[in-house]
C-alpha positions as CSV (number, residue, x, y, z in Angstrom):
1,X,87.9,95.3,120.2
2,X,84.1,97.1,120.4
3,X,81.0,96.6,118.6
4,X,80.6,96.2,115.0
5,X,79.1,99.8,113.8
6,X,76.2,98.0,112.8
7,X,75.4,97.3,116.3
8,X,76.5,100.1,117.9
9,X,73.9,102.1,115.9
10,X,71.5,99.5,117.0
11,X,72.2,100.2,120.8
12,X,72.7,104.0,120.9
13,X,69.4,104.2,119.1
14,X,67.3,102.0,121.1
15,X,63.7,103.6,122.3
16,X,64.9,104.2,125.7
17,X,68.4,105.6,124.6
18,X,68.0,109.1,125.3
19,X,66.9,108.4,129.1
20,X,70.2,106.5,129.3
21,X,72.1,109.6,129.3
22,X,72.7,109.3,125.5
23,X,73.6,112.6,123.2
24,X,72.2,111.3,120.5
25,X,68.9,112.5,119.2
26,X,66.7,109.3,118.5
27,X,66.0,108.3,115.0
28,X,62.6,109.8,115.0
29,X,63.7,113.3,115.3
30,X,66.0,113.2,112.4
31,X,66.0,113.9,108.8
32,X,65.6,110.9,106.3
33,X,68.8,112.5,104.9
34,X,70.5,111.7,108.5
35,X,69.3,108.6,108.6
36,X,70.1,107.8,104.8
37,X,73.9,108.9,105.5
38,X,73.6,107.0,109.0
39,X,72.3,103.5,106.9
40,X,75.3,104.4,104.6
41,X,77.9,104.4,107.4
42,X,76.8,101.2,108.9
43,X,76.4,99.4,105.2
44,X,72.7,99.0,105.1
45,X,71.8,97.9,101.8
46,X,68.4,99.1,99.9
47,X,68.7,102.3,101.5
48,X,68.3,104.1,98.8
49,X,64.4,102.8,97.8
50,X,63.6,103.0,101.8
51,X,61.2,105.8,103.4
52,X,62.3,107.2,106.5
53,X,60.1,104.6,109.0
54,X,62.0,101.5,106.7
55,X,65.2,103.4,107.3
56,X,64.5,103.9,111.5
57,X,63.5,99.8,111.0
58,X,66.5,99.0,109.4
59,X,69.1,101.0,111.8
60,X,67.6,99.2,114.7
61,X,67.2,95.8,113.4
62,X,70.6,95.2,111.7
């Protein structure tokens, strides 16, 4: 079946993600509008009151 897109955001955006051959730029190189739309793919509630470091927080951690 896969991962949950919740957690596939999770593991593609690990620290160490780009070193494991990932095309993905990590979450500190994007825009907080990239990582708002990101949050609203993967459902993240609150995203809308959250800077860019509580969105990077809450991509990883949920």
């Amino acid at each position: 079946m896969g991962y949950s897109k919740q957690k596939s955001a999770r593991i593609a955006n690990t620290p160490d993600s780009g070193i494991k051959g990932g095309k993905s730029s990590k979450y500190e190189e994007r825009t907080k509008q990239e990582l708002y739309e990101k949050a609203q793919q993967v459902g993240i509630k609150g995203r809308s009151k959250m800077n860019k470091e509580e969105l990077i927080e809450a991509l990883r951690n949920n």
